[in-house]
N, C-alpha and C positions, 0 to 999 in steps of 0.2 A: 486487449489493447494496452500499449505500453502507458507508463506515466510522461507523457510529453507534452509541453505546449509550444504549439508554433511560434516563431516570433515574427512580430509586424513588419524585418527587414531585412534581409542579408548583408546589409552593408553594400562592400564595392569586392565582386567578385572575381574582378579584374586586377588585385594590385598585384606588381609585381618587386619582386625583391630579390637583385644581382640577377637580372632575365630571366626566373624563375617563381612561377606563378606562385602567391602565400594564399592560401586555403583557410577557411577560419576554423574552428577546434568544433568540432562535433560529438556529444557525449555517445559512450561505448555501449553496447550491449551490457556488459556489467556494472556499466556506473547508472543505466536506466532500471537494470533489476537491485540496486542498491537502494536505488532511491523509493522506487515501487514500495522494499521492505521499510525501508523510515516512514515511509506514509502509513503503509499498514500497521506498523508496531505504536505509534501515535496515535490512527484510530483508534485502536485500543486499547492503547492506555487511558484517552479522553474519553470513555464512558464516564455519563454522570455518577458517578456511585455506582452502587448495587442496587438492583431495583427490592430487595426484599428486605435489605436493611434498614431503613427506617419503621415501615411499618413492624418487620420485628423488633426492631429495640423498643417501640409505642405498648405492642402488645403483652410481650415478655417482662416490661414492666409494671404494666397492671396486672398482671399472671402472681406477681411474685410479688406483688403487694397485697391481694386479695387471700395468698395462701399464706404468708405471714402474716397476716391479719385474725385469718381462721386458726391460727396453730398458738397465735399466741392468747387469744382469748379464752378463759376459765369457763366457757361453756361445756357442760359434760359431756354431751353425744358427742363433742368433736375427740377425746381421747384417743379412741381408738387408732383412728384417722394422722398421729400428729406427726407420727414417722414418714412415713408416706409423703405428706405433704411438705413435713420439712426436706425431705430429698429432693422433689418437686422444684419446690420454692429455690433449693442449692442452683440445680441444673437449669431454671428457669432465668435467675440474676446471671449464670455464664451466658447465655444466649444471649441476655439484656445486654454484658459488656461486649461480646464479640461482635453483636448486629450495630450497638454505638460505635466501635470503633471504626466495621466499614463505614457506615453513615460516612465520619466525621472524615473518614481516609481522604484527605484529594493528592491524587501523585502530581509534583508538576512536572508536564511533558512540556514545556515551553510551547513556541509557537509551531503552529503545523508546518512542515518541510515543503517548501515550493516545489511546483514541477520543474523538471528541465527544461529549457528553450532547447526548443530544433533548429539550428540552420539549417534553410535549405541546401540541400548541393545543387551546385553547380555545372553546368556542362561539360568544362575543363574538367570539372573534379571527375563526375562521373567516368571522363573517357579514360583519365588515369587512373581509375581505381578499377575500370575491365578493362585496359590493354593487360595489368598485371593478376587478371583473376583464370584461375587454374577451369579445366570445364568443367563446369557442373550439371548435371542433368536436370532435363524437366521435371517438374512436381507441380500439379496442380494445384497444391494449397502448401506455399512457403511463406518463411518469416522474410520482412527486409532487411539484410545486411546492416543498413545503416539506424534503423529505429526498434527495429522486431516487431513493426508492425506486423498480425497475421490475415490482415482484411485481403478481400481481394483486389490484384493488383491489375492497372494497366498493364495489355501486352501489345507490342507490336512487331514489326520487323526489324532485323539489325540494318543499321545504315553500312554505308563502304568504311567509316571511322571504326567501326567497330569489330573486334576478332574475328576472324575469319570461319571459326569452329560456331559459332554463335547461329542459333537457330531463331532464337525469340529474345525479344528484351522485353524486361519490366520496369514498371515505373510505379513506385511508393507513393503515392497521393499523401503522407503528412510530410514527409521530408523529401520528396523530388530524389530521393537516390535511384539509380537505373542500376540495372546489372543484365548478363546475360546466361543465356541456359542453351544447350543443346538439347 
């Protein structure tokens, strides 16, 4: 389903400007797949943190206090051991600063990108947007023209307003666009 939200009004789909009906601006298949990707890339960037970063930086810090604790203490059975532990203890504080820095990381993604509003079209609009549509064949499972919606659509009969080549018309249930198919 596309990223859309209805809106509560059309306005007046009736105005006319120099005896020519004015249409309201209805967002494009591209600017819906635009917007989709600003929402998804925002999801993801607002993830809380890392979820392992904290508890490593917690642990890795005790890790590397407990091995430089044992490495620096004069007790003899630990000699053997000091190398080791010193490398340990090195590799253990990297982990300590890399897991603090995700921790601490917050990206700001500002605020979440809104949906687009849908205007519905309108019947004028509709008829003018298939008096000028080329024929295109049936499919039983297509996107709408006007939102990409891929749900299933209303189908019914062309009226006489409508192309002549026209076998079936559909109708978009989020945005009222119709179109027609042979």
């Amino acid at each position: 389903m596309s990223s859309v939200r209805p809106t509560s009004s059309a306005g007046d789909p009736d105005r006319l400007r120099d005896g020519v009906p004015e249409f309201p601006d209805h967002p494009t298949l591209t600017q819906i797949a635009q917007r989709q990707m600003q929402i998804d890339t925002w999801d993801a960037m607002s993830v809380d943190g890392y979820r392992f970063a904290k508890p490593g930086a917690i642990i890795s810090f005790l890790l590397t206090a407990i091995m430089v604790v044992l490495v620096l203490t004069p007790i003899p059975p630990n000699w053997p051991w000091d190398i080791p532990l010193c490398i340990l203890s090195i590799f253990s504080a990297v982990v300590m600063v890399v897991c603090g820095l995700l921790w601490l990381d917050r990206p700001d993604s500002g605020p979440r990108p809104e949906l687009l509003e849908i205007v519905p079209f309108t019947r004028a609009e509709n008829l003018q947007l298939m008096s000028g549509q080329g024929a295109e064949p049936y499919g039983a499972i297509c996107a709408c023209p006007g939102c990409g919606d891929e749900c299933t659509h209303l189908v019914r009969r062309p009226t006489d307003s409508e192309p002549d080549w026209a076998t079936v018309t559909r109708c978009c249930r989020v945005c009222n666009r119709e179109w027609v198919q042979a």
